[in-house]
Every structure is written in C-alpha cells, then in structure tokens.
ZATORDREN-747133 format. One record per atom (N, C-alpha, C, O): residue in three letters; z, y, x. Coordinates in steps of 0.05 Angstrom, whole numbers, padded with zeros to 5 digits, always signed. Atoms other than C-alpha are relative to their C-alpha. Layout:
# residues N
ALAZYX
...
This chain:
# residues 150
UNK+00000-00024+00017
UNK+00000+00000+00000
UNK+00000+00025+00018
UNK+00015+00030+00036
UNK+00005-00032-00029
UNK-00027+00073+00037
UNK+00032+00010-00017
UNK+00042+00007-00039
UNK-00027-00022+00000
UNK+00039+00117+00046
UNK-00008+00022-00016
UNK-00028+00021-00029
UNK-00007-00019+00011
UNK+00054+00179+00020
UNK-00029+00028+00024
UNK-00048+00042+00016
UNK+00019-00007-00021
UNK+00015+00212+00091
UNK-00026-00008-00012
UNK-00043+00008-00021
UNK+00030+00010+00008
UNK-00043+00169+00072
UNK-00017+00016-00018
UNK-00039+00025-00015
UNK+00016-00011+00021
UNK-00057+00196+00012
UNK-00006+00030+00001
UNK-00023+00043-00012
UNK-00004-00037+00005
UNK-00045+00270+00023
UNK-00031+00002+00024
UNK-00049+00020+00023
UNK+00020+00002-00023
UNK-00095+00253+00082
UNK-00032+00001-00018
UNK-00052+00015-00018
UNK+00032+00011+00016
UNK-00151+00224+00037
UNK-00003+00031-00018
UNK-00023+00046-00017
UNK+00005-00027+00018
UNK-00136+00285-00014
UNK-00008+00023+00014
UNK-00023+00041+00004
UNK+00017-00030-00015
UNK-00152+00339+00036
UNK-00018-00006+00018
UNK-00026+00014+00030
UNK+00013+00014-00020
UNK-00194+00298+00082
UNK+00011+00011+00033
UNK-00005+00022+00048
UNK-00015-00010-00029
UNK-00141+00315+00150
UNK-00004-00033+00010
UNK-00008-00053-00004
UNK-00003+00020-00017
UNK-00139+00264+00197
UNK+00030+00009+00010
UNK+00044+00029+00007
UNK-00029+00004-00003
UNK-00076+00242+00226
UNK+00010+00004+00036
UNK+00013-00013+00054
UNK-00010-00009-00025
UNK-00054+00280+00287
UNK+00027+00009+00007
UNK+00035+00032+00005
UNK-00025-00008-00013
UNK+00010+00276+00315
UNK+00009+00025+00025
UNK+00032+00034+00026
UNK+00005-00018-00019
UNK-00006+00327+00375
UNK-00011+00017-00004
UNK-00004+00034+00012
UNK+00020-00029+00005
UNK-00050+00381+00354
UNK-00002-00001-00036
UNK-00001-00024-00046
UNK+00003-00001+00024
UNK-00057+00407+00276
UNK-00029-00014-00001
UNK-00047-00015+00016
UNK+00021-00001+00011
UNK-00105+00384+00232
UNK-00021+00011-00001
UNK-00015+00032-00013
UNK+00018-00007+00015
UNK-00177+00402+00221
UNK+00006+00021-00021
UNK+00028+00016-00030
UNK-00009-00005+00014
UNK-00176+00453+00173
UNK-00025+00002-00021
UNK-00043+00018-00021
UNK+00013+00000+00025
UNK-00211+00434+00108
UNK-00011+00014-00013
UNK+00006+00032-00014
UNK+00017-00016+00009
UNK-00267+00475+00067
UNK+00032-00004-00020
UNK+00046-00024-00024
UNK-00011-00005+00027
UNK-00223+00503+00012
UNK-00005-00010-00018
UNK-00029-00008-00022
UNK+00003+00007+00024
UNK-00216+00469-00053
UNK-00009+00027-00018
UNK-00014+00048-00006
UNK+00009-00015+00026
UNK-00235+00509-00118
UNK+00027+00008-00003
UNK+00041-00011+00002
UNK-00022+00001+00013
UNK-00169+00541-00141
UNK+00001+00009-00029
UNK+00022+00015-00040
UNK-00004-00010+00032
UNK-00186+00559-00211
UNK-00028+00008-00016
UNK-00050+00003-00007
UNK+00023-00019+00014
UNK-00234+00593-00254
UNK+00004+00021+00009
UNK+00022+00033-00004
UNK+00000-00025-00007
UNK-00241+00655-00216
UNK+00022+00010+00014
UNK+00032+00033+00013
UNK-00021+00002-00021
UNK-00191+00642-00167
UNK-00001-00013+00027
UNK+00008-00036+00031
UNK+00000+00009-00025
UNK-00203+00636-00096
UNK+00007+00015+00011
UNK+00009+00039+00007
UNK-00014-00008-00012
UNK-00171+00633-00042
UNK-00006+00027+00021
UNK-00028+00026+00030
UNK+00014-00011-00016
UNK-00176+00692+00003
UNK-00006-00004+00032
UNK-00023+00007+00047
UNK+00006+00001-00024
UNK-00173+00671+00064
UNK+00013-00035+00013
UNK+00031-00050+00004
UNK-00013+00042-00009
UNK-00159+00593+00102
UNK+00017+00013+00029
UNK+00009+00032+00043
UNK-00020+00000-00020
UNK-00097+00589+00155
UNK-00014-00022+00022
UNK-00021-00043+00013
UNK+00012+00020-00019
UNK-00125+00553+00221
UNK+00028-00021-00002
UNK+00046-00009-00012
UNK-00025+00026-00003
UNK-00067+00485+00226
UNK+00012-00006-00025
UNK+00034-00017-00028
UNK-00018-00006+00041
UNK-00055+00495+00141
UNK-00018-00020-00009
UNK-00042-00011-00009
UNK+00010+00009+00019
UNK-00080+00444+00105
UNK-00001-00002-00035
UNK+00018-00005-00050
UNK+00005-00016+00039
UNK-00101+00460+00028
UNK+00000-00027-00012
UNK-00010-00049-00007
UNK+00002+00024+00030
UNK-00087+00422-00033
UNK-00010+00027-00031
UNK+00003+00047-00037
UNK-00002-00020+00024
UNK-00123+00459-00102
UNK+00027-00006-00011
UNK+00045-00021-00003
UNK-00035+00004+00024
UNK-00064+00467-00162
UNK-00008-00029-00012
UNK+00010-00042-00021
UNK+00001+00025+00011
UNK-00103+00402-00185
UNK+00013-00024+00011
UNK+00029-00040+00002
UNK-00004+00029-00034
UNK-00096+00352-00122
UNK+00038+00004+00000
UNK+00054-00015-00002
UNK-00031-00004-00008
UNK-00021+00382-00113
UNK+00012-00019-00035
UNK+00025-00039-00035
UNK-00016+00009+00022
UNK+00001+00365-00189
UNK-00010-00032-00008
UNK+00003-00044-00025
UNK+00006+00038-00012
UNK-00034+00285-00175
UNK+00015-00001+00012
UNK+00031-00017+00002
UNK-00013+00005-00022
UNK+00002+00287-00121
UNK+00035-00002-00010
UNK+00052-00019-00013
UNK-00040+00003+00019
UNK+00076+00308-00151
UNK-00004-00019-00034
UNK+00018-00024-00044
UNK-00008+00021+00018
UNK+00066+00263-00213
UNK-00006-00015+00012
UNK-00019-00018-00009
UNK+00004+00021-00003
UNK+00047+00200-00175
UNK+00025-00008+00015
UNK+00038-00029+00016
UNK-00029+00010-00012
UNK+00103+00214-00131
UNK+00025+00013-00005
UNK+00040+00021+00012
UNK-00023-00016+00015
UNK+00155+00244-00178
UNK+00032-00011+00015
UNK+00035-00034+00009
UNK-00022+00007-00011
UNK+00227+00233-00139
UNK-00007-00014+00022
UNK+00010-00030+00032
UNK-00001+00021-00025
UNK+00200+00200-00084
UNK+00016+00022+00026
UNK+00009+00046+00028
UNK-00013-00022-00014
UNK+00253+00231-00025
UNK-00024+00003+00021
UNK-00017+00018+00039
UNK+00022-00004-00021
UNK+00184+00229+00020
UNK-00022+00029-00008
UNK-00043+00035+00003
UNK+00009-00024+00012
UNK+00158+00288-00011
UNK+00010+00026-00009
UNK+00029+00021-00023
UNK-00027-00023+00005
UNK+00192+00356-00024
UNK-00030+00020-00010
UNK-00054+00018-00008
UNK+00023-00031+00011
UNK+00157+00425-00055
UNK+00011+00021+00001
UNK+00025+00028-00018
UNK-00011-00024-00021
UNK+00177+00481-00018
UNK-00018+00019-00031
UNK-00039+00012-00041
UNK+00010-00028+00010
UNK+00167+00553-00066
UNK+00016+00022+00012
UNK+00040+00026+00014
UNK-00012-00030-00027
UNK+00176+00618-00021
UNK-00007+00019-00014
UNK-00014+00038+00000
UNK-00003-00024+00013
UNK+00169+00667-00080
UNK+00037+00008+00005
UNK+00054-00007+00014
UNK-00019-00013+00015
UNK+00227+00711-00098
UNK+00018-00015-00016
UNK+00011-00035-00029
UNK-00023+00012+00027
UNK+00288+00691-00140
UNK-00015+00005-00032
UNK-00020-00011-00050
UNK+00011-00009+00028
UNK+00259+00738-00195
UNK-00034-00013-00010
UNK-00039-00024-00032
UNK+00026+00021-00004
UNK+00184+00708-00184
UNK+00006-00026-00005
UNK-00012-00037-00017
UNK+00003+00022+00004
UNK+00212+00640-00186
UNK+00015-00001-00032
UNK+00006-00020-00045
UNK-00002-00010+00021
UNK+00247+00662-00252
UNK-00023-00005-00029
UNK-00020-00016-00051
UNK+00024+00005+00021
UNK+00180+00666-00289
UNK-00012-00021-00002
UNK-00033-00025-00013
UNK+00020+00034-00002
UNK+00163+00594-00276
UNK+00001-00007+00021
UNK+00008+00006+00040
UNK-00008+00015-00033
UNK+00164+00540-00222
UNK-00013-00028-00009
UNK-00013-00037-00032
UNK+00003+00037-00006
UNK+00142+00468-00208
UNK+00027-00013-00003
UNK+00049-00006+00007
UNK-00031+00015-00002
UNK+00194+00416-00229
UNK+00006-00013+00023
UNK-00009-00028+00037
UNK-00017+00010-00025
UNK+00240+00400-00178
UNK+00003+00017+00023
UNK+00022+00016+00039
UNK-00002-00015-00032
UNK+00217+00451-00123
UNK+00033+00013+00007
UNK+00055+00014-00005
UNK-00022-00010-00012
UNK+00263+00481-00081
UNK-00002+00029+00021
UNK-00012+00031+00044
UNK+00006-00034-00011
UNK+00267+00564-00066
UNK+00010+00000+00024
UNK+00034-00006+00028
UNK-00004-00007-00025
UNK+00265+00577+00001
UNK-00017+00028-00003
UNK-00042+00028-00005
UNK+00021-00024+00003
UNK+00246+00658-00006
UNK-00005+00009+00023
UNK+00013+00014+00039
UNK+00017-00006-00020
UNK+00196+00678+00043
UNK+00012+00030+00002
UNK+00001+00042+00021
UNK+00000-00025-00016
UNK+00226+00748+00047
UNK+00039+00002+00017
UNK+00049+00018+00033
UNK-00028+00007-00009
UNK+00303+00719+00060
UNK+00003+00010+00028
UNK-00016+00001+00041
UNK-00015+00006-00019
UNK+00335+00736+00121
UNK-00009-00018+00022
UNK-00025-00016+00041
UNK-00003+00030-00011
UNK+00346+00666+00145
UNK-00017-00009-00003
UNK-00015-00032+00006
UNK+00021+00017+00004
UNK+00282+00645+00126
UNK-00010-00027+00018
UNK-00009-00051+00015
UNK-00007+00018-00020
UNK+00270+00621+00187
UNK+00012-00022+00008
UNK+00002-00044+00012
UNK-00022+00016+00003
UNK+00326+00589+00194
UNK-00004-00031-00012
UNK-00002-00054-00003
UNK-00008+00013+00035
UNK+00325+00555+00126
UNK-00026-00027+00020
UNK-00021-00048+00030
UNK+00029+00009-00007
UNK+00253+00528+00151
UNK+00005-00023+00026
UNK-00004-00046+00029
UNK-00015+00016-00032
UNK+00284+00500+00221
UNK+00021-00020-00006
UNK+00031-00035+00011
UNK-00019+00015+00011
UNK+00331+00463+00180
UNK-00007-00018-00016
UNK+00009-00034-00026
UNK+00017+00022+00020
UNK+00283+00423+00141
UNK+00002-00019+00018
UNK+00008-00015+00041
UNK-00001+00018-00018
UNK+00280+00353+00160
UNK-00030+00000+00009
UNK-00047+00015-00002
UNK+00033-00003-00008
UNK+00211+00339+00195
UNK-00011-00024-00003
UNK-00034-00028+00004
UNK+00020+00017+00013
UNK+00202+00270+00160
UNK-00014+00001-00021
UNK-00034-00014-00022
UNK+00008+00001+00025
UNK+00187+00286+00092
UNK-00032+00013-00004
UNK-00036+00032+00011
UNK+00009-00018+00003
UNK+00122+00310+00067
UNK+00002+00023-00015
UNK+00021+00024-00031
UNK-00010-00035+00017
UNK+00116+00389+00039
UNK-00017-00001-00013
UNK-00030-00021-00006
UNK+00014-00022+00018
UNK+00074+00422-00013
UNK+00016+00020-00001
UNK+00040+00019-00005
UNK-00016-00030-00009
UNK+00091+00490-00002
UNK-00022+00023-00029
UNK-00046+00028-00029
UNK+00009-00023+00015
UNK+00077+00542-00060
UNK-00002+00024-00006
UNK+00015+00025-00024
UNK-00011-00036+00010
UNK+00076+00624-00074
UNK-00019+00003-00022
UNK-00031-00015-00034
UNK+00019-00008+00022
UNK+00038+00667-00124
UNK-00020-00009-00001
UNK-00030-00018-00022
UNK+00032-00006+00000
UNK-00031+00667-00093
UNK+00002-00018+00027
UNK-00018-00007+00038
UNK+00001+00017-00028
UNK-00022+00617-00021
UNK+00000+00020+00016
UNK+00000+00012+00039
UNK-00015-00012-00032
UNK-00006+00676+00025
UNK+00019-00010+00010
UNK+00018-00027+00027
UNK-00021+00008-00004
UNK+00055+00667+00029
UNK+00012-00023+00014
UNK+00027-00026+00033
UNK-00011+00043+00002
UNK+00065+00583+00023
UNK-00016+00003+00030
UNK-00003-00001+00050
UNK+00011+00001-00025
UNK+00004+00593+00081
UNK+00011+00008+00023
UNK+00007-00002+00046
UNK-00006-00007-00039
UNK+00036+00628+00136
UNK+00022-00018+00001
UNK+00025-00031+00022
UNK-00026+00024+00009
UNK+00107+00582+00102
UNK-00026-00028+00016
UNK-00021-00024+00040
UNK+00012+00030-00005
UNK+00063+00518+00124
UNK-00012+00005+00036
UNK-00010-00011+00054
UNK+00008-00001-00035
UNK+00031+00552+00197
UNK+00034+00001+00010
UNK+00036-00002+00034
UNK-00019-00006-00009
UNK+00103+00563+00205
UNK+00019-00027+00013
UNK+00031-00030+00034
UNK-00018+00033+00004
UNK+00136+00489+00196
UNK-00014-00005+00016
UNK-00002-00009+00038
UNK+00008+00023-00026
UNK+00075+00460+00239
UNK+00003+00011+00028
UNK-00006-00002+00047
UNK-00005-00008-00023
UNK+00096+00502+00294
UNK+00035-00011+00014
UNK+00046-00016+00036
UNK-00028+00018-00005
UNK+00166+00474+00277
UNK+00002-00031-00001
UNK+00023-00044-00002
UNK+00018+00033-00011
UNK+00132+00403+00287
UNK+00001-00012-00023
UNK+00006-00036-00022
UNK+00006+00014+00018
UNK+00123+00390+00218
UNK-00025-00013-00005
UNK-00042-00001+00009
UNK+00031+00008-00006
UNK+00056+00350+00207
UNK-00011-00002-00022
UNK-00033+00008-00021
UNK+00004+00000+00020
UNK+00047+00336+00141
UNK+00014+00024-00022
UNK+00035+00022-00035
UNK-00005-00030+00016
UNK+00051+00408+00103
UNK-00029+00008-00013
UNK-00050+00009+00000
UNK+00026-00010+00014
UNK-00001+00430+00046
UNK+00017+00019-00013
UNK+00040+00018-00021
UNK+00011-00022+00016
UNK-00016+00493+00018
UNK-00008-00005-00027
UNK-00023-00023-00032
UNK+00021+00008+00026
UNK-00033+00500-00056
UNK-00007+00021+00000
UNK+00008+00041-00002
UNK+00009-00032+00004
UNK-00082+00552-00056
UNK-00011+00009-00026
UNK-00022-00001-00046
UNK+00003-00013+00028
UNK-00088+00596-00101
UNK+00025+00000-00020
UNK+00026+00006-00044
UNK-00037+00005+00011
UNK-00006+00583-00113
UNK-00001+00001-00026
UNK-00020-00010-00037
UNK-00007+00002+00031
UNK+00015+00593-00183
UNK-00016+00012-00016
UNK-00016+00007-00040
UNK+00025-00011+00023
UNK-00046+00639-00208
UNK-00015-00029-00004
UNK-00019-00038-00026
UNK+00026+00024-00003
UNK-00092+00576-00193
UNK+00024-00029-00014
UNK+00013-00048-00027
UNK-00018+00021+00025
UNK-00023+00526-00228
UNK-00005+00012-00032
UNK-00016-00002-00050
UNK+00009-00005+00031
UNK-00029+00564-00295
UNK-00020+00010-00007
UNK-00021+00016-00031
UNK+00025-00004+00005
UNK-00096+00584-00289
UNK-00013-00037-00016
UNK-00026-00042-00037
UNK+00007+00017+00014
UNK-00104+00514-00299
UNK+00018-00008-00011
UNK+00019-00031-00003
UNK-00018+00002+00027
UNK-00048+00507-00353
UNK+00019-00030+00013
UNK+00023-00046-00005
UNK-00020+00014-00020
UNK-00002+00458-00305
UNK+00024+00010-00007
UNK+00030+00034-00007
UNK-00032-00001+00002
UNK+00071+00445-00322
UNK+00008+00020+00011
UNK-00004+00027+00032
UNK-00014-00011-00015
UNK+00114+00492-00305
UNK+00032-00008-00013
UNK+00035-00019-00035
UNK-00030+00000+00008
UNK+00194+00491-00312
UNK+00010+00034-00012
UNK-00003+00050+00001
UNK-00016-00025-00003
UNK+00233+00559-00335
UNK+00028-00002+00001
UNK+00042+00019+00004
C-alpha cells in the first residue's frame, strides 16, 4: 500500500528527494478565475481540489497535519477541519515552525497561497520534505464550495 509521501508525490508529480527540494510543478488550476500569482522555487502545489482528496482519504491520520497561517480573525471566517493556526504574522512564528515535528506531512493554507508559500519555503529550509501549498488558499477552497468549519 503507497504511503502517505507516495501519494502527495503522484498528486503533484514531485519526486522524492531527500537532499535538494523538489522540482517545482506547473501550477494546478485554483478555481474559476483564480490563479495563482506567482510559484515558490522548493514549494510544491496542491489545487483546493487535490488538497481536500487528500484530507478526506486521510482524515486523522497523525502522518498528515494542515498548517493555516491566516490571522485569528481570518481563521474566524472559516477554516479546514482540524487545521491548526500557526499565524504567519506571530512573533514566534518562527519558532512555532522550528518546533514542528519533521515527520509528518503538511498542507499548509492562507487566503490566496502567499502566505502558506513562503510558510512551506520556510519548513523546507527547516528540513521539512514533504510540505504543499494549496494555491489559491481559501479563495480557490470556497471558490470551489469545499467544507469549511466555523
């Protein structure tokens, strides 16, 4: 049975490099009228579709986590179930980020993938390996009408 890695692999087409980032993948589609503006070199992209496959197939699995680096008040208006706020303008951000464990995989989310993007070049510099982007963050989740929690 492919792992949790495996699959995130096949979904963005990354190859599996322990030493140097990933390839960085043609952008998915993030919406009807929602693209991304710009791709992170070592960031690998998941659209809001591939990411919400991805968290229902592996709903509670502890090999997976979903980092959102909005705001308190931003995460307020809606969120992915289960994520976990780490705000990109905190302080400690840093920190917070350095304190993650470095087995699990991420999906990392914000409004629009700035944010989650530089959040994801950030971790693989902190030797995370498996870290996606959903681009087009939460315009490109309820653009296409995807669960949210309040």
């Amino acid at each position: 049975m492919p792992g949790l890695s495996d699959l995130l692999r096949k979904l963005t087409g990354a190859r599996d490099t322990s030493e140097a980032p990933a390839p960085v993948p043609a952008p998915a589609p993030a919406g009807p009228g929602i693209a991304p503006a710009f791709q992170l070199p070592g960031v690998n992209d998941l659209s809001a579709r591939q990411a919400a496959e991805l968290l229902a197939e592996h709903a509670g699995s502890p090999g997976l986590r979903v980092l959102d680096v909005r705001t308190p008040p931003e995460l307020a208006s809606g969120h992915l179930v289960g994520v976990e706020n780490l705000d990109c303008y905190a302080r400690n951000f840093q920190q917070q980020l350095a304190q993650l464990p470095v087995g699990p995989s991420y999906v990392v989310i914000c409004a629009s993938g700035a944010r989650s993007g530089q959040a994801c070049r950030l971790m693989r510099k902190l030797g995370h390996v498996d870290v996606y982007n959903v681009t087009g963050g939460m315009a490109a989740w309820m653009a296409q009408r995807l669960p949210v929690e309040r």
